[in-house]
C-alpha positions as CSV (number, residue, x, y, z in Angstrom):
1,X,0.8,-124.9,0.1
2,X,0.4,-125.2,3.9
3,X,-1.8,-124.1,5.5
4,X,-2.1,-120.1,7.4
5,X,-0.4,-119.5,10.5
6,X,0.8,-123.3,11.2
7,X,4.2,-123.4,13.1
8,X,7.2,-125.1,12.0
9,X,8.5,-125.9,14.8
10,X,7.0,-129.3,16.7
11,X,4.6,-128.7,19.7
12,X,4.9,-128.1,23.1
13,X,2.4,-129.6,25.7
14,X,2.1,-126.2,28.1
15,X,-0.3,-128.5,30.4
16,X,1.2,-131.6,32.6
17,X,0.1,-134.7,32.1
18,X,-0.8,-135.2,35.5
19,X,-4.5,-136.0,36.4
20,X,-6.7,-134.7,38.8
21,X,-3.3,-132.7,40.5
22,X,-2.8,-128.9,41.0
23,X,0.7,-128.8,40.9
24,X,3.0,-129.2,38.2
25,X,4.8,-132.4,37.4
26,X,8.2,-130.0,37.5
27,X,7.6,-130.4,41.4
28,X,7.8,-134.0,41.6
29,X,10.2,-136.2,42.2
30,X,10.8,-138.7,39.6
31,X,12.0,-141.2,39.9
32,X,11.7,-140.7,43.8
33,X,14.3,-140.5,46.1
34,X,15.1,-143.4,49.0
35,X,15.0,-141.8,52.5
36,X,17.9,-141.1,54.4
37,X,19.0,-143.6,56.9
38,X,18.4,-142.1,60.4
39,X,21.0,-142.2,62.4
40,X,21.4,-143.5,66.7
41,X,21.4,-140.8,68.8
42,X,24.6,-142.1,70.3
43,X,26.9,-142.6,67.0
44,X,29.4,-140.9,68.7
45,X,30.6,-141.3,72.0
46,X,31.7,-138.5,74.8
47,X,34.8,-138.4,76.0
48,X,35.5,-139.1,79.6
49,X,38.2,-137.1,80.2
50,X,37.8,-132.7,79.6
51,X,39.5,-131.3,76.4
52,X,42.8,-129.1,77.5
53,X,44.6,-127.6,74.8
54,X,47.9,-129.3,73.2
55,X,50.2,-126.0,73.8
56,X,48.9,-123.7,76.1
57,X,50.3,-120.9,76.9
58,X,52.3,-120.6,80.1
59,X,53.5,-117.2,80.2
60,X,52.8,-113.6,78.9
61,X,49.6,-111.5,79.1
62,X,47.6,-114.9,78.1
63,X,49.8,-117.0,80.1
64,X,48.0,-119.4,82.8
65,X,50.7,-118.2,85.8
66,X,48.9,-115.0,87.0
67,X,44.9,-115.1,87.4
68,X,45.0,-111.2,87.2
69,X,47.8,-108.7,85.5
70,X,49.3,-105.9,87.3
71,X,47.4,-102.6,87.2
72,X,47.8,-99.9,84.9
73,X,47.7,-96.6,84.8
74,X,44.9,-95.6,82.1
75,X,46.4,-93.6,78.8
76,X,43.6,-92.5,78.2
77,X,43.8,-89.6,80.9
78,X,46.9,-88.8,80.6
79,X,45.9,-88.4,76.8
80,X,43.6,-85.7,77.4
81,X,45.5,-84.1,79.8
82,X,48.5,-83.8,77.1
83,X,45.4,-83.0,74.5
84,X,44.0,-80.0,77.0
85,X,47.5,-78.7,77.6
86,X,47.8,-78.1,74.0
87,X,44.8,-76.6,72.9
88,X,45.5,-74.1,75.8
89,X,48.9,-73.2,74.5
90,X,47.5,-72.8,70.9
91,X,44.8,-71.2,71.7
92,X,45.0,-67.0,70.2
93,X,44.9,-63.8,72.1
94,X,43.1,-60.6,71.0
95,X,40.1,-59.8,68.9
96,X,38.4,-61.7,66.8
97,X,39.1,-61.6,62.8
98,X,36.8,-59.1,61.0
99,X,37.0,-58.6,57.3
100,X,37.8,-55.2,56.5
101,X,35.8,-54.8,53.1
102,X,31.4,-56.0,52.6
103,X,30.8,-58.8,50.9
104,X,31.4,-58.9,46.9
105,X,28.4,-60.7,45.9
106,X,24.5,-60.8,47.5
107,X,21.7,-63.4,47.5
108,X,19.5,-64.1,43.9
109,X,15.7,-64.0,43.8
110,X,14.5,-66.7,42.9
111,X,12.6,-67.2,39.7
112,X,9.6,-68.8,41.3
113,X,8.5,-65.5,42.5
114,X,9.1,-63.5,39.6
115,X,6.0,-61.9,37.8
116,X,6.0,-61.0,34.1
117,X,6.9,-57.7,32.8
118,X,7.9,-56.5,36.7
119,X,11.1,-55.6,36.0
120,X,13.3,-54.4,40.1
């Protein structure tokens, strides 16, 4: 037969082939790659006139007629104004609601503090 422990499959060569190098041959580049071509700082020109927009918008709350819309009046106060007004009409005369009957069920000791054979 053949011999003990031999595998059948073929062998694999864990250690890189390179020579006197610390890093893996995974890491290089092979074969390597040209550089890029760098490119002129002025590939492409400015233009000499400023951009403005193709359809701006000439009137309406972004429209280019008025610098500064008209004042309004903030909803926000009138909003808790109508919001105060209400609680105030809702709001309950008299005593405060006490239950009539005790409570039907009480706290549990806890079984962390229970001692053996102490029965309460």
């Amino acid at each position: 037969g053949r011999p003990p422990f031999r595998a059948m499959s073929r062998s694999l060569d864990f250690f890189d082939s390179h020579k006197s190098v610390a890093a893996s041959k995974v890491y290089t580049e092979d074969p390597p790659v040209p550089a890029r071509e760098l490119k002129s700082a002025n590939s492409s020109p400015k233009p000499a006139v400023p951009f403005y927009p193709s359809r701006a918008p000439r009137s309406g709350r972004l429209g280019t007629f008025e610098p500064f819309p008209k004042y309004q009046e903030d909803p926000l106060e009138e909003k808790l104004k109508q919001a105060r007004e209400a609680a105030a009409a809702s709001k309950i005369s008299g005593p405060a609601f006490r239950p009539t009957s005790k409570p039907k069920s009480t706290r549990t000791q806890s079984i962390l503090f229970r001692q053996p054979g102490v029965s309460l």
